[in-house]
C-alpha positions as CSV (number, residue, x, y, z in Angstrom):
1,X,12.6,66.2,-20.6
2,X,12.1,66.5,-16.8
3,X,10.2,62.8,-16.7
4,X,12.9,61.5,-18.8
5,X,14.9,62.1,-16.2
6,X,12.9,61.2,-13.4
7,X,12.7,58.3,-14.8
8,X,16.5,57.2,-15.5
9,X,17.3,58.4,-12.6
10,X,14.2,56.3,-10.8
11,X,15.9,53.4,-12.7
12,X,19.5,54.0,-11.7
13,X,18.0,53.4,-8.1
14,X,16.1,50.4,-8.2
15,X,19.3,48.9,-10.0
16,X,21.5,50.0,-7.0
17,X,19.5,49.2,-3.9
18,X,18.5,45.1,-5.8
19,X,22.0,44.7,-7.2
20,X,23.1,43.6,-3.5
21,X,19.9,41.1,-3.2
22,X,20.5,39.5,-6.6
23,X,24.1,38.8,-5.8
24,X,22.9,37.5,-2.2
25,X,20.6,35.6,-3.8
26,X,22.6,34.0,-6.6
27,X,25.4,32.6,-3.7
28,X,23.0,31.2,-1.6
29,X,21.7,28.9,-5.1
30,X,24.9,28.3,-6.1
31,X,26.0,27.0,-2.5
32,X,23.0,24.6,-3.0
33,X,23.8,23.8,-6.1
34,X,27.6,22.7,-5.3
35,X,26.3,20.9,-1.5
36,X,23.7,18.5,-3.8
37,X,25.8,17.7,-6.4
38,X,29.2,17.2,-3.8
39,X,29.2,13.2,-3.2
40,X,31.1,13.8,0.3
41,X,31.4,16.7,3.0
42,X,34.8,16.8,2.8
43,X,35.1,17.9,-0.8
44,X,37.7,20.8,-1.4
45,X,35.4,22.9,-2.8
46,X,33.5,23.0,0.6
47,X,36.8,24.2,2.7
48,X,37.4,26.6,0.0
49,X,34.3,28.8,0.7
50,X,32.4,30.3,3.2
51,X,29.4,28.7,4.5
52,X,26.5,30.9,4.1
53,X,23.6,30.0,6.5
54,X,20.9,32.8,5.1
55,X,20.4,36.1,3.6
56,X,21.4,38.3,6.3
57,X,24.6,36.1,7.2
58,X,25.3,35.9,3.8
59,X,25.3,40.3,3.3
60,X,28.0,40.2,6.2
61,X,29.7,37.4,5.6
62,X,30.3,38.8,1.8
63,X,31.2,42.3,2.9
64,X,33.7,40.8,5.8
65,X,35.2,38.3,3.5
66,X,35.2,39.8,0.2
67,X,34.4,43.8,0.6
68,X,31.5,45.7,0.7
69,X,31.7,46.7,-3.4
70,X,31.4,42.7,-3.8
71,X,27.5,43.4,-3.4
72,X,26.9,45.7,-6.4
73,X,29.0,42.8,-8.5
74,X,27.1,42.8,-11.9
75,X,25.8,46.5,-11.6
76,X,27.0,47.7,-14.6
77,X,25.2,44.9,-17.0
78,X,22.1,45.8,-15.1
79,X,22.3,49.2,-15.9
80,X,23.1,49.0,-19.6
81,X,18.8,47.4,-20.1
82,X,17.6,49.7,-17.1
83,X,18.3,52.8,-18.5
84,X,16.8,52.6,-21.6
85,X,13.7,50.6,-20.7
86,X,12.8,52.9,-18.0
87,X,13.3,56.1,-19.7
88,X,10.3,55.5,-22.1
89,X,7.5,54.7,-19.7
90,X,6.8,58.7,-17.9
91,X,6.7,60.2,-20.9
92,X,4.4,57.8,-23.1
């Protein structure tokens, strides 16, 4: 019982300390997405959001613009596979 634990719980963190890097992550390939396939600069889309210029810019820009929760966006559908694919491995 006590590794079954140690190991969700082991889980719950490495969910919660990536969440914020995957999010980081998928904005800064969906800005490069969305600046190849714009034909001009001056597309709405571009004034519409902010510029991210790397990962560190983009972790404050996110937390200034939108809120710090906006990093653990898409937490819970990570959990719901993490949990029980982690709680298996201590005790087999």
């Amino acid at each position: 019982m006590e590794h079954i634990v140690s190991s969700t719980i082991g889980g719950l963190f490495v969910a919660v300390f990536t969440t914020p890097l995957d999010v980081v992550k998928t904005r800064l390939q969906a800005q490069l997405q969305s600046a190849s396939a714009s034909t001009s600069a001056l597309s709405p889309v571009a004034h519409q959001q902010v510029q991210l210029r790397g990962t560190i810019d983009a972790f404050v820009k996110i937390a200034r613009h939108e809120g710090v929760p906006q990093l653990w966006r898409g937490l819970q559908p990570t959990l719901v596979p993490q949990v029980p694919a982690t709680t298996p491995s201590f005790p087999a």
